[in-house]
C-alpha positions as CSV (number, residue, x, y, z in Angstrom):
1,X,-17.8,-19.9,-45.7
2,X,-19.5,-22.1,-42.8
3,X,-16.5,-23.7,-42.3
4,X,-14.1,-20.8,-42.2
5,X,-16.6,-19.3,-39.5
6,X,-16.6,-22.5,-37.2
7,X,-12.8,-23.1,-37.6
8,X,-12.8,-18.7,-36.7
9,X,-14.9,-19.4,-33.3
10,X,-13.4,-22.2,-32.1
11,X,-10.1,-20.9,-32.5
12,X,-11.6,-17.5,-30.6
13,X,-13.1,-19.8,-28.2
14,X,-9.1,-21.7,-27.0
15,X,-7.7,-18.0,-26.6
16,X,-10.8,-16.9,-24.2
17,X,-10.7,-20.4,-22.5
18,X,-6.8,-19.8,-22.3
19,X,-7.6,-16.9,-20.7
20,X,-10.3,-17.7,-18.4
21,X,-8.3,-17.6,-15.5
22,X,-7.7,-14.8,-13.1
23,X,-4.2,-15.6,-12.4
24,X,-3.8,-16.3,-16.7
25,X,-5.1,-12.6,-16.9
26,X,-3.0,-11.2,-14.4
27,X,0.2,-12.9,-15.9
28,X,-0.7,-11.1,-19.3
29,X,-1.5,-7.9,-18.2
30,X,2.0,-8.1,-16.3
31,X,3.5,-9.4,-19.5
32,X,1.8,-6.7,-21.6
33,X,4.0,-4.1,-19.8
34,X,7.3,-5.6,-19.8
35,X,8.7,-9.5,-20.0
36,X,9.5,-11.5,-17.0
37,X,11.2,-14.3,-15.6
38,X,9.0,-17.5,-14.5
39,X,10.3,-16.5,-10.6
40,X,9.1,-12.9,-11.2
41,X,6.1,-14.5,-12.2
42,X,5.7,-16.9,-9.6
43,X,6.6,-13.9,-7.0
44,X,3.6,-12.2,-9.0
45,X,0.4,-15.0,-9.0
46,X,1.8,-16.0,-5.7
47,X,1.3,-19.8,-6.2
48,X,4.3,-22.4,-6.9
49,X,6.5,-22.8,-9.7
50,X,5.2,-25.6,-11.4
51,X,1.4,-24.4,-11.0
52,X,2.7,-20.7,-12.9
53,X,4.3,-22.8,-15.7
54,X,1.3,-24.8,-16.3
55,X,-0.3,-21.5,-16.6
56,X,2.3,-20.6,-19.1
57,X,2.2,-24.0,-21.1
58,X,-1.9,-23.0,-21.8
59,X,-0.7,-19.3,-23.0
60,X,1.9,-20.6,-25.1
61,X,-0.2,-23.6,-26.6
62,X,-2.7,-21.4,-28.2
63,X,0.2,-18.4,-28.8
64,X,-0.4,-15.7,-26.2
65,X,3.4,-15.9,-24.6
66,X,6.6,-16.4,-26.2
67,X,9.3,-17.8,-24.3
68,X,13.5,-17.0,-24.3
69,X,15.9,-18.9,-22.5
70,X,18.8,-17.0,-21.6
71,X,21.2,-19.2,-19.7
72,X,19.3,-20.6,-16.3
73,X,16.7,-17.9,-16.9
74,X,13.4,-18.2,-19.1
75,X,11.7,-15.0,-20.1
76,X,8.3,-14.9,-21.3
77,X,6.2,-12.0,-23.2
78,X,3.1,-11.2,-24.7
79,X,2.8,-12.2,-28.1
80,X,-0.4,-10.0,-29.2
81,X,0.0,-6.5,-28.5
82,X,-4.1,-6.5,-28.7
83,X,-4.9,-7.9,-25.1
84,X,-5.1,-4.3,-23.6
85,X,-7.4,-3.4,-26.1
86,X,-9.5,-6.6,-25.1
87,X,-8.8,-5.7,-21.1
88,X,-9.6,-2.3,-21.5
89,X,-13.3,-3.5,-23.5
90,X,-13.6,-6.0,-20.8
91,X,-13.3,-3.3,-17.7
92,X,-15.6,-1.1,-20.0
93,X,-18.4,-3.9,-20.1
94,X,-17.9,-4.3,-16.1
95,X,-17.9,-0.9,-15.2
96,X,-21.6,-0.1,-17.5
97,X,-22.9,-3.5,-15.9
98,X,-22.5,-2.3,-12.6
99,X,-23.8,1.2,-13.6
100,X,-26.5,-0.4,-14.4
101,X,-26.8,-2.5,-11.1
102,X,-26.8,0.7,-9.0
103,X,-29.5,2.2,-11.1
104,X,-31.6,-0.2,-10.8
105,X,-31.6,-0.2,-6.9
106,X,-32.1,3.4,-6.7
């Protein structure tokens, strides 16, 4: 039972860490609404080509982002439907914390 928990959390922990980037969380929010080219997403983060798919490598290792070649073009989407769930828990924690920040001051 041990086990299965440790091999649980450190699996958990190379999604967050795959995540823990802002322009890894805006690519899949982006990707959560509709797939997209690596240029659209490159267009999108605003850094270079080869810095987005290194970004993309670290999603697809740990299996956040599929990818589809189509000719030239490479396509990627989301491949957990779940992540606005975990976005939308995320802004909720942010938004009380900073409830709670103006509270305190008043």
């Amino acid at each position: 039972m041990q086990d299965k928990r440790k091999i649980r959390s450190e699996r958990r922990a190379e999604v967050i860490k795959a995540l823990a980037h802002p322009s890894r969380i805006l690519i899949a929010e982006a990707l959560g609404e509709n797939e997209m080219s690596v240029g659209e997403l490159t267009e999108l983060v605003g850094s270079d080509i080869s810095t987005v798919s290194k970004h993309l490598s670290i999603m697809r290792n740990v299996g956040l982002v599929d990818v589809d070649k189509r000719g030239l073009n490479v396509y990627y989407r989301i491949q957990c439907g779940c992540l606005t769930d975990f976005f939308s828990c995320v802004d909720g924690l942010s938004r009380s914390r900073i409830k709670a920040l103006v509270g305190s001051l008043s």
